[in-house]
C-alpha positions in Angstrom: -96.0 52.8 25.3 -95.8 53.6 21.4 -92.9 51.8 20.9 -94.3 48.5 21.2 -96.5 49.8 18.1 -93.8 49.0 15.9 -93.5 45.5 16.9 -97.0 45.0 16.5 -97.0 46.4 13.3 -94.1 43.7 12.0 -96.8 41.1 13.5 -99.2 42.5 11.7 -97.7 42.6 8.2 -96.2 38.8 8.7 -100.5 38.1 9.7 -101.7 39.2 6.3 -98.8 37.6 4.7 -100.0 34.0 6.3 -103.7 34.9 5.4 -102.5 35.6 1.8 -101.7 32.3 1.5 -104.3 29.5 0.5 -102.7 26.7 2.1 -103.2 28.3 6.1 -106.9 28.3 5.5 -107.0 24.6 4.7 -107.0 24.6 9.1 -109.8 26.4 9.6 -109.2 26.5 13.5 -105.6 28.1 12.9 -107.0 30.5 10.2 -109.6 32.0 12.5 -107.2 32.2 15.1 -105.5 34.3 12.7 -108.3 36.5 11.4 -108.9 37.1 15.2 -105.1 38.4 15.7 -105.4 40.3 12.7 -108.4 42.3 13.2 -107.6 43.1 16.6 -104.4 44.6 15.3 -106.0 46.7 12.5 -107.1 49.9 14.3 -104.5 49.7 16.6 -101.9 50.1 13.2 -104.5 52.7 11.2 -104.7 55.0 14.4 -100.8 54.8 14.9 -100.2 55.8 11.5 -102.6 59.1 12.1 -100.9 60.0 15.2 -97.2 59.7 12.9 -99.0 61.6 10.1 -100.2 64.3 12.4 -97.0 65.0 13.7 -95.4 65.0 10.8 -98.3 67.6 9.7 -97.4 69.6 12.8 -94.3 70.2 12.2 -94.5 71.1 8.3 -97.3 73.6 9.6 -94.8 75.0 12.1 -91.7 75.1 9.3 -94.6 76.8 6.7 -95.9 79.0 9.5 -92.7 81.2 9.8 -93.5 82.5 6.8 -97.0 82.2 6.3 -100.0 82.9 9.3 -102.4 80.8 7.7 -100.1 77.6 8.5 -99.4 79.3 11.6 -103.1 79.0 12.5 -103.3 75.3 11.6 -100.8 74.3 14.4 -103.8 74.6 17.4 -105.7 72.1 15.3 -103.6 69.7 14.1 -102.5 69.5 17.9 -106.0 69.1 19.2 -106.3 66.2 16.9 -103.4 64.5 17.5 -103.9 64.5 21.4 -107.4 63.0 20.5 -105.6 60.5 18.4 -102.9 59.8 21.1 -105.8 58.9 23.7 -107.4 56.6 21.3 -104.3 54.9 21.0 -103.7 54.8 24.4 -107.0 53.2 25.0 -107.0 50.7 21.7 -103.1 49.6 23.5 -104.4 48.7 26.7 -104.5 45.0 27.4 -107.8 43.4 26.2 -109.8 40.9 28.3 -109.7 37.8 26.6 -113.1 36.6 26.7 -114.4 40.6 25.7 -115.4 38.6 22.2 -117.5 36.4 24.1 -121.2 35.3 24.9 -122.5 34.7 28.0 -124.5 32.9 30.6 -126.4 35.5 32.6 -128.2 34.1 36.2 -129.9 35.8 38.3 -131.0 34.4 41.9 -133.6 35.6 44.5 -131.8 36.6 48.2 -133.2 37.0 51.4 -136.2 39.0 51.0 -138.8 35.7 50.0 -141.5 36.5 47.6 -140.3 40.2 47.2 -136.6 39.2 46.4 -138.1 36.7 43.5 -140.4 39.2 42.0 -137.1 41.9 41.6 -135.4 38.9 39.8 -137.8 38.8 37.4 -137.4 42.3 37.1 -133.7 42.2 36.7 -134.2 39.3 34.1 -136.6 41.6 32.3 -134.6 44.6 32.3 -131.4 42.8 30.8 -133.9 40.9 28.1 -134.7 44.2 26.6 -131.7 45.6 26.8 -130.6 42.8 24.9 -133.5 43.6 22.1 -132.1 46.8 22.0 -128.6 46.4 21.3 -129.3 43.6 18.8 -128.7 40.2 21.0 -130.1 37.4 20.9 -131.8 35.4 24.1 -132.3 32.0 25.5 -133.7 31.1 28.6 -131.5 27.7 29.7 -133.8 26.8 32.8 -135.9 29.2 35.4 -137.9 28.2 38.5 -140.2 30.2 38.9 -142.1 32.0 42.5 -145.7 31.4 43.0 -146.3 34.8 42.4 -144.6 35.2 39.2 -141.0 36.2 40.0 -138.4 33.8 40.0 -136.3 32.1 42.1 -133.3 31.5 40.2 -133.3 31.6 35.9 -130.4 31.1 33.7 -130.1 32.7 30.4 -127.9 32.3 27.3 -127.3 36.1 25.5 -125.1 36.2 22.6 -123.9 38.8 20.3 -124.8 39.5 16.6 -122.4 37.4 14.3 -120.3 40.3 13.1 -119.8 42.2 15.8 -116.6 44.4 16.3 -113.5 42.4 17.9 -113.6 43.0 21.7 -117.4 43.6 21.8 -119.2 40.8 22.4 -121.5 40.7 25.1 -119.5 39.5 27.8 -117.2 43.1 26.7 -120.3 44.9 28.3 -122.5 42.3 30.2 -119.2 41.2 32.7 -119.7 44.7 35.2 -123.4 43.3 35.9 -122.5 40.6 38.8 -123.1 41.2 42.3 -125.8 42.2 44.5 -128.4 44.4 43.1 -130.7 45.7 45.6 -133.9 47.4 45.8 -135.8 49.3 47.8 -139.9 49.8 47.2 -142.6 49.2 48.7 -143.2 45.3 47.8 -146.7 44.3 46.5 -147.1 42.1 49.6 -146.9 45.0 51.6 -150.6 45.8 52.4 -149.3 49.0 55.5 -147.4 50.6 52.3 -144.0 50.2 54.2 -140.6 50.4 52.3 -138.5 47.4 52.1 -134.9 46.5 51.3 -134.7 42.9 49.3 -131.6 41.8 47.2 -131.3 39.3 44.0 -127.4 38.2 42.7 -126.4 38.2 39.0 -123.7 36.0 38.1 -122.4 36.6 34.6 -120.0 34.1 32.9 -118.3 34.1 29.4 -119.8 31.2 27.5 -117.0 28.8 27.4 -116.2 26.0 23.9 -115.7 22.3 24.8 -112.4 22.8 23.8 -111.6 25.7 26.6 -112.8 23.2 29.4 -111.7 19.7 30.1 -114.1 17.6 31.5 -113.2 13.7 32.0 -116.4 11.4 32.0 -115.1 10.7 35.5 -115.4 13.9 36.9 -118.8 14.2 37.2 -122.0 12.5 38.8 -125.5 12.8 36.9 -128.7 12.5 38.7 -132.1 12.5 37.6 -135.4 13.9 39.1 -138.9 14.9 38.2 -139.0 18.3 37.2 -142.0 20.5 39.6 -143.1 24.5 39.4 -143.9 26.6 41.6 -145.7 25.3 45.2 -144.4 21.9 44.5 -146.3 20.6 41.9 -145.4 18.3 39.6 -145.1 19.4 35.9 -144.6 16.2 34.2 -144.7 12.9 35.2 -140.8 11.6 34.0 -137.5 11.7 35.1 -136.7 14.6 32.7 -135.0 17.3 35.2 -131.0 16.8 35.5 -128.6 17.4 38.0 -124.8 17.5 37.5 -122.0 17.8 40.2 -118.7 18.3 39.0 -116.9 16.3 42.0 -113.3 17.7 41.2 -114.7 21.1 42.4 -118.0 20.4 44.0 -119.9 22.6 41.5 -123.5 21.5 40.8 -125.9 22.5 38.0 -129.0 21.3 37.6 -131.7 22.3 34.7 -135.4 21.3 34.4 -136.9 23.2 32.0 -136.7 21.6 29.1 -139.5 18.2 28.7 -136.2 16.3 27.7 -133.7 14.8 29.7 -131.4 15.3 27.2 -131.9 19.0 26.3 -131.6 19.5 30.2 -128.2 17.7 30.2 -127.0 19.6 27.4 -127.9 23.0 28.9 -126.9 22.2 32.5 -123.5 20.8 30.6 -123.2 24.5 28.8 -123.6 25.8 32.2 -120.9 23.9 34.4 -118.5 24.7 31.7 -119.1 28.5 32.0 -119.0 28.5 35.5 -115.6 26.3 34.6 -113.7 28.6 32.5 -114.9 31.7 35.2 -113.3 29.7 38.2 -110.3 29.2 36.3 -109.7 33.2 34.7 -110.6 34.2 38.1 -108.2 31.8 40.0 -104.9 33.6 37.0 -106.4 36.8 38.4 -105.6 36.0 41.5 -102.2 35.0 40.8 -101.6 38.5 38.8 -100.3 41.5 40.7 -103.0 43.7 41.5 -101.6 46.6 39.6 -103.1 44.9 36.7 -106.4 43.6 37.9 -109.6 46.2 36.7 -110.5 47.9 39.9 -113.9 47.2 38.5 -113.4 43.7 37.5 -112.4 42.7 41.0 -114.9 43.9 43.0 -116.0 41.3 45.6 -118.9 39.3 43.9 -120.6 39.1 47.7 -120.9 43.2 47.9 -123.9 45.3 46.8 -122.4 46.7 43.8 -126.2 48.4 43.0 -129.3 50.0 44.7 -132.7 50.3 42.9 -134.6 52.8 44.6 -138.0 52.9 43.5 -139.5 55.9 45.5 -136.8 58.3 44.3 -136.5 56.6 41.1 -133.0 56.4 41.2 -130.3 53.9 40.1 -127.0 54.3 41.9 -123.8 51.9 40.9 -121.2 52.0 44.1 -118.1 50.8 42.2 -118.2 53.5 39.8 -120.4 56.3 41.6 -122.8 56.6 38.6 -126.2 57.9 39.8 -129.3 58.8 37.8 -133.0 59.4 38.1 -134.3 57.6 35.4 -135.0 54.1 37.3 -137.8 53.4 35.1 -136.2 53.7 31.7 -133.3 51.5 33.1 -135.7 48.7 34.6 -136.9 49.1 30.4 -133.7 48.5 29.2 -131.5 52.0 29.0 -128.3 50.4 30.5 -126.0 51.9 28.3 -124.9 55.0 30.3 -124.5 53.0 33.5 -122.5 50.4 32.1 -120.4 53.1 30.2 -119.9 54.5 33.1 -118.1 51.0 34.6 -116.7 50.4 31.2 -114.9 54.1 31.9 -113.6 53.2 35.2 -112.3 50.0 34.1 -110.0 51.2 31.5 -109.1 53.9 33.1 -107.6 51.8 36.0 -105.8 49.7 33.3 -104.7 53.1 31.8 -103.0 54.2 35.1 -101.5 50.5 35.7 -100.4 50.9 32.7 -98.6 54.4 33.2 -96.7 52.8 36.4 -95.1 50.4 34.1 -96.7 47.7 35.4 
């Protein structure tokens, strides 16, 4: 595996060679694309040149050590540290998702369950809001229809990633293992006999795609217009302001009304279709990779329960991964971290051993 290092480090010197010159940064496009490259490269080449230094440390200590125990005694260490450095490398040389520099469109959707289902979305949106505020993203609600009794029915939000974030984390790096089923099971507040119940809502999480990364002709899609109404039917305003878009080529329809102006709701509903664009496509090259190198994670069937919420034992168990804890309430507040860690984990250590078979 380390001997593709040294062709990434001739790429890497002929990068800051380009960027050296003033005339690449006249395109601006092409001299991001580079910086990108380039920064993605970096630790890859600084940890490679520990792990050579710490051999070459190793085996002065063992030459020194023949005659001297002190030396001798440095060997164990310098060992530990290079296996430590070896794994990092490992890790930083597994292949990188693409869109891990991302943001996202994050939408959650009530399931069967009525009333109860909605009121666990909201809690779902809540949760990821403040984990958001915790890790320093920032949040926009594109459009959400909300349940009479406060919950909602369906809600799309925009969460994006501090400006100068490391390459490879932006949200979508951490925010891609939450789609699926999420259940829970609690005793709902409609419940008046105190019974438990078992409702469901769906996340589905998309990488915020560019105009540029999806083509849309103007005759591909079909733009309808509709008075916007809230919860029990009634209406909010009194124009045509809510829009709904159908993409015919794939059938895929958006439609946004939260906004008072029509064109605000076309431009979020527009951000929206493109997302769920660029996810149909990256799925559709997954499909046509061997699975040797698809994330066990990743590919987890979107229509499975991937997570229970189980209010009387206030536990939280993820069924990809087998993380389990009993600290439900601080999660539903926004502690996600270990439990996405844990998928995180999982993930590249499946690429890790798809890796090892050569594949």
């Amino acid at each position: 595996m380390f001997e593709a290092v040294e062709e990434l480090i001739g790429e890497h010197a002929d990068l800051e060679k380009q960027l050296a010159d003033p005339a690449v940064h006249a395109d601006q496009a092409n001299a991001r694309k580079l910086n990108k490259r380039y920064a993605e490269l970096t630790p890859i080449i600084a940890t490679y040149r520990s792990w050579r230094q710490l051999g070459d440390d190793i085996g002065t200590a063992r030459e020194l050590g023949a005659d001297d125990p002190d030396f001798a005694a440095e060997v164990k260490d310098l060992e530990k540290q290079r296996d430590e450095v070896t794994e990092r490398l490992r890790l930083l040389l597994v292949p990188r998702d693409p869109s891990d520099d991302k943001d996202v469109i994050l939408e959650v959707k009530a399931g069967e369950g009525g009333e109860e289902s909605a009121l666990f979305a909201g809690d779902l949106l809540r949760m990821y809001l403040r984990y958001a505020e915790r890790v320093g993203w920032k949040t926009e609600i594109l459009d959400a229809n909300e349940s009479d009794l406060g919950g909602y029915k369906d809600v799309q939000v925009v969460v994006k990633a501090k400006s100068n974030h490391e390459v490879g984390q932006g949200v979508w790096a951490r925010m891609k293992y939450e789609g699926g089923v999420h259940r829970v099971q609690r005793v709902p507040a409609t419940e008046s006999q105190g019974r438990i119940h078992t409702s469901a809502a769906g996340v589905l999480v998309t990488p915020e795609a560019e105009e540029v990364e999806v083509e849309i002709g103007p005759n591909d899609l079909r733009i309808d217009v509709y008075r916007s109404s809230g919860p029990g039917g009634q209406s909010v305003n009194t124009t045509d302001s809510a829009v709904r878009i159908t993409h015919l080529p794939s059938g895929l329809v958006v439609s946004c009304q939260n906004e008072k102006s029509q064109l605000q709701n076309k431009e979020s509903a527009m951000r929206i279709l493109r997302s769920r664009l660029l996810a149909a496509a990256q799925e559709e090259a997954e499909k046509e990779a061997s699975d040797a190198r698809r994330s066990q994670v990743r590919t987890v069937d979107r229509s499975e329960r991937i997570r229970t919420y189980n209010f009387p034992e206030n536990r939280i168990s993820d069924h990809r991964v087998g993380f389990k804890a009993y600290n439900l309430d601080q999660v539903l507040d926004g502690d996600l971290d270990a439990m996405i860690q844990a998928c995180v984990d999982a993930d590249s250590a499946a690429k890790l051993a798809a890796a090892g078979d050569g594949s």
